[in-house]
N, CA and C atoms as a LAMMPS dump frame, in Angstrom:
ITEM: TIMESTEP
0
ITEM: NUMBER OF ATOMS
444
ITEM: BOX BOUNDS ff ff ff
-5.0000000000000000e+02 5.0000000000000000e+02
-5.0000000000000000e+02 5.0000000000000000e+02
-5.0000000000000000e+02 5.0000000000000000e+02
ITEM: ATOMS id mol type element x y z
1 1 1 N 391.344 253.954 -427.051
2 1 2 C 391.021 253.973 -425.636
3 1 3 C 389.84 253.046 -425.317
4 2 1 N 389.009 253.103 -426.03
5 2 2 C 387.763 251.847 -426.173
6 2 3 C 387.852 250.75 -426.08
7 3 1 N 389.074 250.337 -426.754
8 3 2 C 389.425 249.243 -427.22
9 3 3 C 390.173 248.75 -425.55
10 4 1 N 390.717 249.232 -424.606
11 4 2 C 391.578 249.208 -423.822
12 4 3 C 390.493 248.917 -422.645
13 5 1 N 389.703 249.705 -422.387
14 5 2 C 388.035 249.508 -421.794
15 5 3 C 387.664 248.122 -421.762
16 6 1 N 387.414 248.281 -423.222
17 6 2 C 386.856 246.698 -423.541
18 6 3 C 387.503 245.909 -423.106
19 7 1 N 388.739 245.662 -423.218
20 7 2 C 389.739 244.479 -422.34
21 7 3 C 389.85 244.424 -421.399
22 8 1 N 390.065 245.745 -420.895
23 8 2 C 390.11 245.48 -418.913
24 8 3 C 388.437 245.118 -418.653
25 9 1 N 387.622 245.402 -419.062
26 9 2 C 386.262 244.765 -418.538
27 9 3 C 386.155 243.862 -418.698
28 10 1 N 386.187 243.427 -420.227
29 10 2 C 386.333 241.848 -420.223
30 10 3 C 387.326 240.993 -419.387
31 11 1 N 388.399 241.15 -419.073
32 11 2 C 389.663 240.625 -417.943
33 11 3 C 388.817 240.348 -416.824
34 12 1 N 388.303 241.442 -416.529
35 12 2 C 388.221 241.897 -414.978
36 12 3 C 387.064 240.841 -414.538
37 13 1 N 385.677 240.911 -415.378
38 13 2 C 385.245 240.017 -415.209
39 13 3 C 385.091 238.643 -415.259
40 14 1 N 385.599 238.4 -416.263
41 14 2 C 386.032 237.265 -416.285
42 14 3 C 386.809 236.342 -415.572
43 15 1 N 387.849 237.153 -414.703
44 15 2 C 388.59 236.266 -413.83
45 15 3 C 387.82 236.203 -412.208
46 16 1 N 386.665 237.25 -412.407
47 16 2 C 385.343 237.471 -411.352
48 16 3 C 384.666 236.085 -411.691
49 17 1 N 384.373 235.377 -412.696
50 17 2 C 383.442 234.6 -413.122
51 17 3 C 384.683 233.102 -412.874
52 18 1 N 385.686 233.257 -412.517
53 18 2 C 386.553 232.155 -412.597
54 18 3 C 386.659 232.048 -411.399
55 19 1 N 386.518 232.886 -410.457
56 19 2 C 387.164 233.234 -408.995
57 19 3 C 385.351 232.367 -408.841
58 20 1 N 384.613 233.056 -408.994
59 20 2 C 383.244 232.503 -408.621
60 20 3 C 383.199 230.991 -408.963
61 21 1 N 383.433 230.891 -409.882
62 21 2 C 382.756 228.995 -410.544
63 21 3 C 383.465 228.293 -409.685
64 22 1 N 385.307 228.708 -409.305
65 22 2 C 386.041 227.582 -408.665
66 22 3 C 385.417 227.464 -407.219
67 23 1 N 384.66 228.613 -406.731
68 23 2 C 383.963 228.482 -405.122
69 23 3 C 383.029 227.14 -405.446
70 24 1 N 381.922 227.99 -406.429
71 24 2 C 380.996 226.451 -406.819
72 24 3 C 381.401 225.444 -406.915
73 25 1 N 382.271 225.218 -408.169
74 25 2 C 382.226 223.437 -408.557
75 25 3 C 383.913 223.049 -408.043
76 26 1 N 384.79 224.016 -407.469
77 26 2 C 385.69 223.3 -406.854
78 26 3 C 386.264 223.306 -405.105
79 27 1 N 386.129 224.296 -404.926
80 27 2 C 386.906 224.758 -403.287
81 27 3 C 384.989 224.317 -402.274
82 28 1 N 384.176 224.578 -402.623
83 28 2 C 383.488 224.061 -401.75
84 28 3 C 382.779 222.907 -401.81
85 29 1 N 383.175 221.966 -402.827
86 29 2 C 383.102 220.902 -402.912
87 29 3 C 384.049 219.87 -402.684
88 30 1 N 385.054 220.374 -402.639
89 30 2 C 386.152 219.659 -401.867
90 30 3 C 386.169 220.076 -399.699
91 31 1 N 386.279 221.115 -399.673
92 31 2 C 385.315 221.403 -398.045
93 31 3 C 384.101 220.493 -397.716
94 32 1 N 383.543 220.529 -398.676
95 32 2 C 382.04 219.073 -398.227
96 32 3 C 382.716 218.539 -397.449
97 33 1 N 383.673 217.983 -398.225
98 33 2 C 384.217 215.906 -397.946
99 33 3 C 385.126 216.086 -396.73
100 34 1 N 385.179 217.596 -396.243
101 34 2 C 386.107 217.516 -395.152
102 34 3 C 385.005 216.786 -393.701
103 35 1 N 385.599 217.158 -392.812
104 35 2 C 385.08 216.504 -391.565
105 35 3 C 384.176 217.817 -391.141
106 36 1 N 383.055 217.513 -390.527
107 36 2 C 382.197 218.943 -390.104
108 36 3 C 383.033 220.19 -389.829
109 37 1 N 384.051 220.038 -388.587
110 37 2 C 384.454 221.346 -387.814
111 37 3 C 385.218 221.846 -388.69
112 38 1 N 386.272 220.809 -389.693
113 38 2 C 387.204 221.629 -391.266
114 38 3 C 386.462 221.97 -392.076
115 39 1 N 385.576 221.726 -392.23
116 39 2 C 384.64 222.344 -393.274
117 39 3 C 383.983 223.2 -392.584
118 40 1 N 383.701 223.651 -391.669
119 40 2 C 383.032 225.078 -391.407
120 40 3 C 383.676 225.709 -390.936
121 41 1 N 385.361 225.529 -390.399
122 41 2 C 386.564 226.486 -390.841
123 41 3 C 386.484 227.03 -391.915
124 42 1 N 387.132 225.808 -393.066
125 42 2 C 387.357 226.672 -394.553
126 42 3 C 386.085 227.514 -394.879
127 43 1 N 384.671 227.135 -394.857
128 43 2 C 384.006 227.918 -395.205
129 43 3 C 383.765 229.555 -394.584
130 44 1 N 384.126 229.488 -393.582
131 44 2 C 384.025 230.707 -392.39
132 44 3 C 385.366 231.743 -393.431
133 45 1 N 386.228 231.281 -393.017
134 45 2 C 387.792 231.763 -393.614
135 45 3 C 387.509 232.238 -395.264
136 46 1 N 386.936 231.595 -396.127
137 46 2 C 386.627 231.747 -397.125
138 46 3 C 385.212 232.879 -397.189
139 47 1 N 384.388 232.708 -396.207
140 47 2 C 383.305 233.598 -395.998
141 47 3 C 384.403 235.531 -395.826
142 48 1 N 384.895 235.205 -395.345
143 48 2 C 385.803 236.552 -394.444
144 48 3 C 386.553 236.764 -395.666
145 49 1 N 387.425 236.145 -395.741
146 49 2 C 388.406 236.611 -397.295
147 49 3 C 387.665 237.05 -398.19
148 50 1 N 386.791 236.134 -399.231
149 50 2 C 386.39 236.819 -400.336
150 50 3 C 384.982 237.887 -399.807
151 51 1 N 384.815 237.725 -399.117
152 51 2 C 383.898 238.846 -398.26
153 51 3 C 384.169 240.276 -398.349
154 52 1 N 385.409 239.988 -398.287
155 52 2 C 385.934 241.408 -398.33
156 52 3 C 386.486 242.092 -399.553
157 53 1 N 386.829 240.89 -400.615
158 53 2 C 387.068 241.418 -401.866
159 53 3 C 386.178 241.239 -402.501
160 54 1 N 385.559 240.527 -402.367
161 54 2 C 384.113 240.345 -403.602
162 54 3 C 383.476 241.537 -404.277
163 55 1 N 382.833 242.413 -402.674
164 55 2 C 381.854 243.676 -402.929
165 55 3 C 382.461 244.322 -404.414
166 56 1 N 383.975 245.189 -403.962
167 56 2 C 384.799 245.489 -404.42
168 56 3 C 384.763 245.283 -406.258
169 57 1 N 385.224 243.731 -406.061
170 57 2 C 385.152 243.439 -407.5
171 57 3 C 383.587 243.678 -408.657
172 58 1 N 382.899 242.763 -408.093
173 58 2 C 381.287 242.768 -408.6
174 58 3 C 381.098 244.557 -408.817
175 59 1 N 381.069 245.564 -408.011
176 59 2 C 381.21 247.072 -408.482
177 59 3 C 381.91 247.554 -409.237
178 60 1 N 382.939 247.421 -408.922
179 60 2 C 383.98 247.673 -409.767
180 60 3 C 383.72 246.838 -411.442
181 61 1 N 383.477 245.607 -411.838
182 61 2 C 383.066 244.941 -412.845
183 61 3 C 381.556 246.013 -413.678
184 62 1 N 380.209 246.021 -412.536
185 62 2 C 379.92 246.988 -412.708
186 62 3 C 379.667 248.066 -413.717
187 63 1 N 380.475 248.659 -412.692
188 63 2 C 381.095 250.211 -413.357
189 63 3 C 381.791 249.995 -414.404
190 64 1 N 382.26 249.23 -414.902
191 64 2 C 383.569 249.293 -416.415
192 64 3 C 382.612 248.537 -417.256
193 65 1 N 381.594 247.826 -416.896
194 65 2 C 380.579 247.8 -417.92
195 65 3 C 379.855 248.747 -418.197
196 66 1 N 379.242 249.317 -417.175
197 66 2 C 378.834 250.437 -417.278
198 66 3 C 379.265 251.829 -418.016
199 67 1 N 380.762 251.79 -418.174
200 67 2 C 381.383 252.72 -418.599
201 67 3 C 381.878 252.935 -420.092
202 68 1 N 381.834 251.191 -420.104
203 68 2 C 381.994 250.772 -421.416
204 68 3 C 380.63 250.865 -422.564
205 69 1 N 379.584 250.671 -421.821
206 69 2 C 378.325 251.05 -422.637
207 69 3 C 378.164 252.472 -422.721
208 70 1 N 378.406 253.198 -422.379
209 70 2 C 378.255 254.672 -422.577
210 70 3 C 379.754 255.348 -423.664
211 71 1 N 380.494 254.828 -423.268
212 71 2 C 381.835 255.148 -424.098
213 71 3 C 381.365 254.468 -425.659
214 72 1 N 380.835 253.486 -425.252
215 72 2 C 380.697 252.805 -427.082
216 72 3 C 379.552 252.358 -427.146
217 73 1 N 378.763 253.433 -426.767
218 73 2 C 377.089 254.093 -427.433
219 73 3 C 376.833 253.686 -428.956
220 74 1 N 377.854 254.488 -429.427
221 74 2 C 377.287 254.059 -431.166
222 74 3 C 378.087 252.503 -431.603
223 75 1 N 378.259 251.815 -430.758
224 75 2 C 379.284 250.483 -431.378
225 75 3 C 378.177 249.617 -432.268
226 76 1 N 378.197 248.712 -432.446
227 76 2 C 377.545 247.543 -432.825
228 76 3 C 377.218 247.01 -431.363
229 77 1 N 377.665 246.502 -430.777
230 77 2 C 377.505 245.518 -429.915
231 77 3 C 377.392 246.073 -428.46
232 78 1 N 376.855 247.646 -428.487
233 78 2 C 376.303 247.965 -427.199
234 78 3 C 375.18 247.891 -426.33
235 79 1 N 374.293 246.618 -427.213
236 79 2 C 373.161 246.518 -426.674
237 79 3 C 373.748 245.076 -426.1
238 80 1 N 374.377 244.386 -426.554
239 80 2 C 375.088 243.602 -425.608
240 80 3 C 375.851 244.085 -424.019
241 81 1 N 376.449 245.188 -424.349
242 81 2 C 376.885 245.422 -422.827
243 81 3 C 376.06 246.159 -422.248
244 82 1 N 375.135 246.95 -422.604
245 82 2 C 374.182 247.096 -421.815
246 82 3 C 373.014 246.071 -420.969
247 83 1 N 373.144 245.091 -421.959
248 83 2 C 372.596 243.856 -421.101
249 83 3 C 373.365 243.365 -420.317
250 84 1 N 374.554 243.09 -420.679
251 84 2 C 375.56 242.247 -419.54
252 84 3 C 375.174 242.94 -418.122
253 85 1 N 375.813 244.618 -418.439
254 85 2 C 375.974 245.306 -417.265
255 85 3 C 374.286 244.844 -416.563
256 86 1 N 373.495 244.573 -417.397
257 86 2 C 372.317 244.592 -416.406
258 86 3 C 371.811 243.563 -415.589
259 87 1 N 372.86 242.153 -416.124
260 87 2 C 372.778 241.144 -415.395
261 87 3 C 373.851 241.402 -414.606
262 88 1 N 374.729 242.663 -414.435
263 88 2 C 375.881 242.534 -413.231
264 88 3 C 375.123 243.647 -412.242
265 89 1 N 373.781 243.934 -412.961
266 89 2 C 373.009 245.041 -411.881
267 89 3 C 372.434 243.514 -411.023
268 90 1 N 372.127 242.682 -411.577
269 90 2 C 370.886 241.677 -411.26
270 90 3 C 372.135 240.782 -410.118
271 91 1 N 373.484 240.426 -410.265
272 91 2 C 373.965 239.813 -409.635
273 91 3 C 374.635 240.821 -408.109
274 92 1 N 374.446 241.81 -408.7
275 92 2 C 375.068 242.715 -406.875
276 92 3 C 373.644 242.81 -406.183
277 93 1 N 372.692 242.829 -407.145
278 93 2 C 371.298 242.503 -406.009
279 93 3 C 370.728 241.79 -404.888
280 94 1 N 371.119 240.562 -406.498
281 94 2 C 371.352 239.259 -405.562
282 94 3 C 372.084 239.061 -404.333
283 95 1 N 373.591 239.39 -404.735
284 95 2 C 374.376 239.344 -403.549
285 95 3 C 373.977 239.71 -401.878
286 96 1 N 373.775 241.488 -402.551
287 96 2 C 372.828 241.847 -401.706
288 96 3 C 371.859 241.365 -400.148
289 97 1 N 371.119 241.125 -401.103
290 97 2 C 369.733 240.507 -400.935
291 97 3 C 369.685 238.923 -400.324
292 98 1 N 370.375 238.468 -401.082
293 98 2 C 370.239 236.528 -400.582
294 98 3 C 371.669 236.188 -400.124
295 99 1 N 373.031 236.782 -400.463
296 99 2 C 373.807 235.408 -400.467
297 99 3 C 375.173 236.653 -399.218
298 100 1 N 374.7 238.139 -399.176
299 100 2 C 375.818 238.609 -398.026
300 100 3 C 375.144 238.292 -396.503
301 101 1 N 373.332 238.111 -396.724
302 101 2 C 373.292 237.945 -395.204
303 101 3 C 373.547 236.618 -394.35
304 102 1 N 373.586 235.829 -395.273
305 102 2 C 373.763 233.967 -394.92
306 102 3 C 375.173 234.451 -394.908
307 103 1 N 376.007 234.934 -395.435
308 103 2 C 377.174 235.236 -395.423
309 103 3 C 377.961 236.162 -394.075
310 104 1 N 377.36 236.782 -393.641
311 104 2 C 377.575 237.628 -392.797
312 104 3 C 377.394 236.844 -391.278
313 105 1 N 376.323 235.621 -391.158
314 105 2 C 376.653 234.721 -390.081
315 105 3 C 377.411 233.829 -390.252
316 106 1 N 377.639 233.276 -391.347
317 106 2 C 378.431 232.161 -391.325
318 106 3 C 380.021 232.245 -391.357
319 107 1 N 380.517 233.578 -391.648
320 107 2 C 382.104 234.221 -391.519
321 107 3 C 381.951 233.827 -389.989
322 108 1 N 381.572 233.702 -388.922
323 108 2 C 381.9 234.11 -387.848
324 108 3 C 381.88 232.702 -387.075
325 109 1 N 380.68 231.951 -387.724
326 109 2 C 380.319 230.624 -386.939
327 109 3 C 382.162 229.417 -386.332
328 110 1 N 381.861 228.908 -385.453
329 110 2 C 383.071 228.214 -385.008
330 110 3 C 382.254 226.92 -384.572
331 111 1 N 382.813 226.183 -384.852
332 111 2 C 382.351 224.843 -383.915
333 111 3 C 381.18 224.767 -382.753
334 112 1 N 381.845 225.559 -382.185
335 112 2 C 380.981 225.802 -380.756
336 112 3 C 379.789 226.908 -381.001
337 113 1 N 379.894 227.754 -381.94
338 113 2 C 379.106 228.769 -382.001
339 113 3 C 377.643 228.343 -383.249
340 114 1 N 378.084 227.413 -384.192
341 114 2 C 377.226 227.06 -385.281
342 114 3 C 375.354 227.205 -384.859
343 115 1 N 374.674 227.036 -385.49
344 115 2 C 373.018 227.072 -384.817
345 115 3 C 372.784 225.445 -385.522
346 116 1 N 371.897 225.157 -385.191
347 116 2 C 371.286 224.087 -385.201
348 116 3 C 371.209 223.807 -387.204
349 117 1 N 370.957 225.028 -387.555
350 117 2 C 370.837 224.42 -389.122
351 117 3 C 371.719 225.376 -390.135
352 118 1 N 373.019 225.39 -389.593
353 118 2 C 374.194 225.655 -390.302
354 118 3 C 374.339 224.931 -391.712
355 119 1 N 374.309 223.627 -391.742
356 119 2 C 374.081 223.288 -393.104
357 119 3 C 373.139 223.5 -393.841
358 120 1 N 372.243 223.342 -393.458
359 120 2 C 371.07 223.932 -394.38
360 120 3 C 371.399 224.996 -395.052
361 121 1 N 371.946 226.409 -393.938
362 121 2 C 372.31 227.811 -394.173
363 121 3 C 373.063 227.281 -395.268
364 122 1 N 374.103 226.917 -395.279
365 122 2 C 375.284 226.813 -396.184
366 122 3 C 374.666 226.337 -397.247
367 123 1 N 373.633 225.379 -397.518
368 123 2 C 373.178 224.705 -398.855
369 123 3 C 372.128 225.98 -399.678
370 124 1 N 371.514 226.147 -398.452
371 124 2 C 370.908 227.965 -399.131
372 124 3 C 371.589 228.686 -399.779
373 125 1 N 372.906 228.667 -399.157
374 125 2 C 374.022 229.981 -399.986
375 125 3 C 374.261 229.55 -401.144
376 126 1 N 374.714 228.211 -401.259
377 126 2 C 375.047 227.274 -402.411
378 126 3 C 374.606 227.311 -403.524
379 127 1 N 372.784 226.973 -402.918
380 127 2 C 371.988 227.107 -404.441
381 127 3 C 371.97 228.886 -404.858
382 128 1 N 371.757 229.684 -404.382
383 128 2 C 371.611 231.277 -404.556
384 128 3 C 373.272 231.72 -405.168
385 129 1 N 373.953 231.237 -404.699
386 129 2 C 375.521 231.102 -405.821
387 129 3 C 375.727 230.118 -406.987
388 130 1 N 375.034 229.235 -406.77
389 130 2 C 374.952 228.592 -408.136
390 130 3 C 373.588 229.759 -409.051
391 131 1 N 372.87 230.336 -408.903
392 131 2 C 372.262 231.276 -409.68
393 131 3 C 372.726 232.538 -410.416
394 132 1 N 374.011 232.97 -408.758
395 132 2 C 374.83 233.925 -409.214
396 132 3 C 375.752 233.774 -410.459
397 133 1 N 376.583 232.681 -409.84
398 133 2 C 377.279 231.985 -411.233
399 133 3 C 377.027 231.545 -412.95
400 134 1 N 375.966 231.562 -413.187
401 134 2 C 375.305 231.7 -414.765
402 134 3 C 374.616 232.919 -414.317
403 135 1 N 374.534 233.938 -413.93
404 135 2 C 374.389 235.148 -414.069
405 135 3 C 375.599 236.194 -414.437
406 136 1 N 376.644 235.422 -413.824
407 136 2 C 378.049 236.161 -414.131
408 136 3 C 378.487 235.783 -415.43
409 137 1 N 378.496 234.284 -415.84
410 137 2 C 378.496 233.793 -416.547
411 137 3 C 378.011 234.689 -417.849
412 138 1 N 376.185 234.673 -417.746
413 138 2 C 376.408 235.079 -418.952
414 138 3 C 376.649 236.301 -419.182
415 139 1 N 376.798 237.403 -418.557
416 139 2 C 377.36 238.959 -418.702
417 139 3 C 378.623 238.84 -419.225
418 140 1 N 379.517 237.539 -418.301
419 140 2 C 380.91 237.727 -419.36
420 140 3 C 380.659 237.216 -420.973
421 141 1 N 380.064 236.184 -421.136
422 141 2 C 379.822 235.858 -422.797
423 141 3 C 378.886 236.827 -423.438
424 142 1 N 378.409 238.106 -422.478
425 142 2 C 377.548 239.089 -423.704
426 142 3 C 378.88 239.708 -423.849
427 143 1 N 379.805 240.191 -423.275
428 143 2 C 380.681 241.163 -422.961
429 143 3 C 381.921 240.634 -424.148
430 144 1 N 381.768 239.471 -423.923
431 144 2 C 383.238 238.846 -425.273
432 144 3 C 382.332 239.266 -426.58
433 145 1 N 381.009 238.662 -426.37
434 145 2 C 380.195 238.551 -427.829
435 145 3 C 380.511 240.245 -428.426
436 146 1 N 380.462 241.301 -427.473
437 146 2 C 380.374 242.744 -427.557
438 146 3 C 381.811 243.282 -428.264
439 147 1 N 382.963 242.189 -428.133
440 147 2 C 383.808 242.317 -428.713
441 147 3 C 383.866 241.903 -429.741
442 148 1 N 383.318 240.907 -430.379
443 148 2 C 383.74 240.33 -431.617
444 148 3 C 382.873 241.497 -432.936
């Protein structure tokens, strides 16, 4: 049953850490090069979608680390997932804290509605998700390491 744990956590996050990197280094870097008003479509649309699944996942990831360090207390490699889980405490903080409230105006912004330093906003989110991202990052490589 441990063993089954261990895989769906490792899965789960991991395709959390894939879903994340392609925002970084692919889907909103291809939005850049769009024209202002398509690019603060896709980003809005993309703000709202994974907005709504994100929370979800990052808890859920979480918790099955979380669950997994207590289930395999005496393992070898539970001081590894107890760290992971604690950089997936450190990344829902974050979220939290820096990257749902820039998030929470910019789902909504339209052409006509944007403020004067919408990009900026957006380059704020950027760098504070590029932090998130080697934070996810490395919880999933403590979490494989926890397997081997």
């Amino acid at each position: 049953m441990l063993n089954a744990l261990e895989v769906l956590t490792t899965v789960v996050v991991g395709v959390m850490v894939g879903v994340e990197f392609s925002v970084a280094f692919v889907i909103n870097p291809i939005l850049d090069k769009l024209p202002d008003d398509s690019y603060l479509s896709g980003r809005a649309h993309g703000g709202r979608m994974l907005g709504a699944v994100m929370p979800v996942w990052y808890i859920g990831s979480l918790v099955l680390a979380a669950v997994w360090a207590v289930a395999g207390w005496n393992d070898g490699g539970a001081g590894l997932v107890v760290t992971a889980a604690g950089l997936l405490v450190v990344s829902v903080v974050m979220s939290i804290l820096l990257l749902v409230p820039i998030n929470n105006r910019t789902k909504n912004w339209t052409p006509e509605t944007r403020p004067a330093d919408w990009k900026e906003q957006m380059n704020r989110w950027d760098r504070f998700h590029y932090v998130r991202v080697a934070v996810i990052i490395a919880a999933f490589a403590l979490l494989v390491a926890a397997r081997s």
